[in-house]
C-alpha positions in Angstrom: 65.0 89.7 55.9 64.4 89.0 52.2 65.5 92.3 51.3 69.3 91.9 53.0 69.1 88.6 51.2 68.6 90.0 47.5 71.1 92.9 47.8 73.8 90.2 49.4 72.9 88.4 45.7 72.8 91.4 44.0 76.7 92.4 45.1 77.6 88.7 44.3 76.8 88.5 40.8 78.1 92.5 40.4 81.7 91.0 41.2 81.4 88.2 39.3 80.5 89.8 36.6 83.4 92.5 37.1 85.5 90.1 37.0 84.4 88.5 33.6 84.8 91.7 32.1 88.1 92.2 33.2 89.2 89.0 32.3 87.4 89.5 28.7 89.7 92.7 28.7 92.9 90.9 29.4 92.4 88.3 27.0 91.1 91.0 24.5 94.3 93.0 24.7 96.7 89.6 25.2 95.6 88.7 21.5 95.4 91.9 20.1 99.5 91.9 21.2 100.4 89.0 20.0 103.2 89.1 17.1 101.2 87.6 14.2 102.7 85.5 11.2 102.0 87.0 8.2 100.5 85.1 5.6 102.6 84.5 2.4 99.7 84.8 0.3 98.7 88.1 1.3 102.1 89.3 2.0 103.9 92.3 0.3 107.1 90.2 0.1 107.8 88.8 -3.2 110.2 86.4 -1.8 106.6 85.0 0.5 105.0 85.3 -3.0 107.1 82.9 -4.7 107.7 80.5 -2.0 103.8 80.5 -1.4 103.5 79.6 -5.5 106.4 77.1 -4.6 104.4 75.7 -2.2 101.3 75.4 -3.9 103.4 73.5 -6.5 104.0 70.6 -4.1 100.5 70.5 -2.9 99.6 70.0 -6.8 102.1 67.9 -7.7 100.6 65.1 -4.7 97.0 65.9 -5.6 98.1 65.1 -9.3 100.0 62.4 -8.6 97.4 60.3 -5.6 94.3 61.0 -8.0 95.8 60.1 -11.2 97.5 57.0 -9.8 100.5 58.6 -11.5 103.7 56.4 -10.0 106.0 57.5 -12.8 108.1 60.7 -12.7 106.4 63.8 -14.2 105.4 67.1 -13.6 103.2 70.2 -14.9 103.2 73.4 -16.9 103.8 76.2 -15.0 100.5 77.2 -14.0 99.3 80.5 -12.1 99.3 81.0 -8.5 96.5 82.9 -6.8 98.7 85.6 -5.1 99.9 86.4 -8.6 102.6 83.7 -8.0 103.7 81.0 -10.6 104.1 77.3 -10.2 106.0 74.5 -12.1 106.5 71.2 -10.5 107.9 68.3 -11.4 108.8 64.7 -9.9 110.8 61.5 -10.0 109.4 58.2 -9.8 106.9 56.5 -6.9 108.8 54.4 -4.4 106.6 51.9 -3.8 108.2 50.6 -1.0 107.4 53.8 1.4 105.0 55.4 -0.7 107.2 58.4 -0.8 108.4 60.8 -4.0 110.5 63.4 -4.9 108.8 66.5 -6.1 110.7 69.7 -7.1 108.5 72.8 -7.6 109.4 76.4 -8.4 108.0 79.3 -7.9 108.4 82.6 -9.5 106.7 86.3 -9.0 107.5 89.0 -10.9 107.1 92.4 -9.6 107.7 95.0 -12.3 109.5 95.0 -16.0 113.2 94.0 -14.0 111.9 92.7 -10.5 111.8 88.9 -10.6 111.7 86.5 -7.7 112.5 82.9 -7.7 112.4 80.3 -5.0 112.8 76.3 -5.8 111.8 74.1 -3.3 112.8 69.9 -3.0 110.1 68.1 -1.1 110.3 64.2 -0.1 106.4 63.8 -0.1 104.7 60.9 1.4 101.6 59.9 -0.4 98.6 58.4 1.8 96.4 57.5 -1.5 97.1 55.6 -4.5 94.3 54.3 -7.0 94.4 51.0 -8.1 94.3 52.5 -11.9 96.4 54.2 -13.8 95.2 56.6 -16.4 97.9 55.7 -19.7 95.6 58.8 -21.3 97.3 61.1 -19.2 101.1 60.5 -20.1 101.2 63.1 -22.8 100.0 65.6 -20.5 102.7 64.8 -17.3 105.5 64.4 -19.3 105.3 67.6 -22.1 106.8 69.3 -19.5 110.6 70.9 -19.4 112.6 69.9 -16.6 112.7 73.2 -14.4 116.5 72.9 -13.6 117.2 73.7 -17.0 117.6 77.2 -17.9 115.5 78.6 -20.5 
């Protein structure tokens, strides 16, 4: 009697593990299929290459601006981007009513002697950090900056 027992088991677990596989298989091929995004940093696109630099700019420009306790307009150099990109950034004044700020950031890659792509982005960015300090040493450094609406 054990014997008719075991083999009873034995075809049990051998369709539930059939059908694990099977469902591993579907969900296997189900992702493999899927239409992925393709990420701007790693793209071939030099349109995705500047608007990823673009975007890196307003990610700086709210780091700079939250750690320095900067709540006056300024901005940054244009400063290299990973993906080969470039970055300049710049912004108004803090309101300090709704935290929020204007930030303006281009981004520029250059593929080639005559290839040149340009993409300027205009973020309303609201801040969730401001220290109580603000560092008067760093003036100089946020406002030696052109304004990057101005040709040249």
């Amino acid at each position: 009697m054990t014997g008719q027992f075991e083999n009873k088991t034995d075809t049990v677990i051998l369709i539930f593990s059939a059908l694990a596989v099977l469902v591993a298989g579907t969900l296997s091929m189900a992702t493999i299929s899927q239409d992925r995004q393709v990420d701007p940093f790693d793209s071939a696109n030099p349109t995705q290459r500047a608007e990823a630099a673009a975007v890196a700019g307003l990610d700086a420009a709210r780091w700079h601006i939250e750690c320095h306790g900067r709540v006056s307009s300024g901005g940054l150099t244009p400063k290299y981007y990973a993906n080969g990109g470039i970055y300049e950034v710049e912004w108004d004044d803090v309101n300090m009513t709704d935290s929020t700020v204007m930030v303006r950031s281009r981004g520029d890659f250059s593929w080639g002697d005559d290839k040149h792509y340009e993409v300027n982005l205009e973020s309303k960015i609201k801040l969730e950090f401001l220290p109580s300090h603000n560092q008067k040493i760093m003036d100089a450094y946020y406002t030696g900056h052109k304004n990057i609406n101005q040709p040249g």
